[in-house]
N, C-alpha and C positions, 0 to 999 in steps of 0.2 A: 283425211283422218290419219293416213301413216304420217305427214309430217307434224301432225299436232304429237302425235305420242312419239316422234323422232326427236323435237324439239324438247319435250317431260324427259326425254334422258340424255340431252346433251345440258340441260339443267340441273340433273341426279350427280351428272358426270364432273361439271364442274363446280358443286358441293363435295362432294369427295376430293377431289383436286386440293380445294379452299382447305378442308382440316387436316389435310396430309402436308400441307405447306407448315401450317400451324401447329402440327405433333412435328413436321421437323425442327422446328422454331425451339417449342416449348420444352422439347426433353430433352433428358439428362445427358446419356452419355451416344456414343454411336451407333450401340448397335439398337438400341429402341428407336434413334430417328430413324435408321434403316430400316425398319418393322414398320415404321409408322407410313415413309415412304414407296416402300411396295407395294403394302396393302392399297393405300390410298390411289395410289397410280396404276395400280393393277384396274381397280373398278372405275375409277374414275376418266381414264383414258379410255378402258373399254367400252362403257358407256356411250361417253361421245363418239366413237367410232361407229358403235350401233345406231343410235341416233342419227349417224353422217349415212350411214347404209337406206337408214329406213328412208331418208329424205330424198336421197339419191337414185334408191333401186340399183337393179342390177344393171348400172353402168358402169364405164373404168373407175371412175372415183369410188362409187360403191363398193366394186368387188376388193378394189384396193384398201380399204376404209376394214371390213373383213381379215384379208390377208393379215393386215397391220394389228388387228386386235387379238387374230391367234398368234401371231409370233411375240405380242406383249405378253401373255398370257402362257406361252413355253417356257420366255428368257429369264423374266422377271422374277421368281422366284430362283433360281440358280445362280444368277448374276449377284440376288443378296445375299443368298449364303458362301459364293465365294469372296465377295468382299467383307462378308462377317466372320468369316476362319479364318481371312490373311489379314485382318486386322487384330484379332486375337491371338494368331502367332508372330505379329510384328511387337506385341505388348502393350495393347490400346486398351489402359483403365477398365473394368466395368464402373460402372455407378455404386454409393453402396449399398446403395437399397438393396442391389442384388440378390433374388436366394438361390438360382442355380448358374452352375455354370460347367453346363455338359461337356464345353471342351478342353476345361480342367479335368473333367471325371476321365476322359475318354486319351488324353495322355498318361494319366497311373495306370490305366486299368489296360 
């Protein structure tokens, strides 16, 4: 039973994977692929970690499987916001769809 529903989220996991590939593909400028990217590999990678867990149990792979999915889950959002404010202070376009851009506001202000 645990590996059937291990394997239901290492299938969830790499569906999120597939359209986190695909918003990086499809969009505009960098900091939405970034967006698109985290999100997508945050769940998606976690997933199949869990799913490596459940199939695995609590063995070395397992626990490691674990370890790997809380350190994706601490890094990953700080890694893109520091690659999203030193790309906006190096002067990386937005799109012009654009309507905000906090880190314009947050250098006048």
């Amino acid at each position: 039973m645990l590996e059937t529903i291990g394997l239901i989220f290492i299938g969830i996991g790499l569906a999120f994977d597939v359209f986190g590939c695909i918003g990086i593909v499809r969009l505009p400028d960098v900091y939405l692929r970034l967006q698109a990217g985290t999100k997508c590999v945050t769940m998606g990678t976690c997933s199949i970690l869990l799913g490596t867990f459940l199939i695995m149990g609590f063995s070395a792979g397992g626990v490691k499987a674990l370890l790997c999915s809380f350190f994706i889950v601490l890094t990953n959002a700080v890694s893109a916001h520091a690659m999203a404010r030193s790309a906006h202070r190096a002067g990386v376009k937005m799109w012009e769809g654009t309507v905000v851009d906090q880190y314009s506001e947050d250098k006048q202000g």
